[in-house]
C-alpha positions as CSV (number, residue, x, y, z in Angstrom):
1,X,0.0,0.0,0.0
2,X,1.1,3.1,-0.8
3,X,1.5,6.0,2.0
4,X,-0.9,8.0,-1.0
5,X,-3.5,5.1,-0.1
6,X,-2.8,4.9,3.7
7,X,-4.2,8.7,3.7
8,X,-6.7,8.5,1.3
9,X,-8.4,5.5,3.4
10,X,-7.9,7.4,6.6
11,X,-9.8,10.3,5.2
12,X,-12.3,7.5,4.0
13,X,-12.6,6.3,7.5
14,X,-12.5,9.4,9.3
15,X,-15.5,10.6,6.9
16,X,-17.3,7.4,7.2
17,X,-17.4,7.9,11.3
18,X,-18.8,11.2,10.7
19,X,-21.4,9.6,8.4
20,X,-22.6,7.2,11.1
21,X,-22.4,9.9,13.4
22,X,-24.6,12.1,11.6
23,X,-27.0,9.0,10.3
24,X,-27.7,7.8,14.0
25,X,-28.2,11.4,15.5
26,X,-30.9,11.6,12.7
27,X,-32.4,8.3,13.8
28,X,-32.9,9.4,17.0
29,X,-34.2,12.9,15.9
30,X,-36.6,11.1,13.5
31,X,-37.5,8.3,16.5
32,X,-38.1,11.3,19.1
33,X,-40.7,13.5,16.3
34,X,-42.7,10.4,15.9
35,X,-42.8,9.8,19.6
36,X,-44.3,13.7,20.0
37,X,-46.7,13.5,17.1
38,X,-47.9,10.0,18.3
39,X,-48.7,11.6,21.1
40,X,-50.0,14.5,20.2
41,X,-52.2,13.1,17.3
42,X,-54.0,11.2,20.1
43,X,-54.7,14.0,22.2
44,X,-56.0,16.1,18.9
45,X,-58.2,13.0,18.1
46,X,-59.1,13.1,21.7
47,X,-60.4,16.9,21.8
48,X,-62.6,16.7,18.8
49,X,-66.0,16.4,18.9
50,X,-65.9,14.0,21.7
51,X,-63.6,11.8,20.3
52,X,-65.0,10.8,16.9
53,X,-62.5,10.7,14.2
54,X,-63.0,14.6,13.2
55,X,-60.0,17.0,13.6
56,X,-60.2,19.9,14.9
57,X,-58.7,22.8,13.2
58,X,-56.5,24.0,16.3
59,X,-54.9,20.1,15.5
60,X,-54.0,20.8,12.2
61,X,-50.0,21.9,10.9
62,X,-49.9,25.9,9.9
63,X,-50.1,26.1,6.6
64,X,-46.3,25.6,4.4
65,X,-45.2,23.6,7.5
């Protein structure tokens, strides 16, 4: 192996780690919003009308959200 090829695949590894870093940070991003709107979708199904399967307005996202 050539000491060219020794640094490239460091730099391959070193932006590889920063890749998984980045991917499982997202995960748990991504794990933690479903958690909130699972909840939150409950409680807006809750509120309306008694709890038939209407929304109510206040549940909806704001518009270009």
């Amino acid at each position: 192996m050539e000491p060219s090829d020794a640094k490239r695949l460091r730099a391959l590894e070193d932006e590889n780690g920063k890749l998984k870093k980045l991917l499982a940070e997202q995960m748990l991003d991504n794990a933690m919003l479903r958690d909130i709107n699972s909840k939150n979708g409950d409680a807006c199904w809750e509120a309306a009308s008694g709890g038939s399967p209407v929304r109510s307005a206040r549940c909806e996202p704001a518009a270009g959200v």
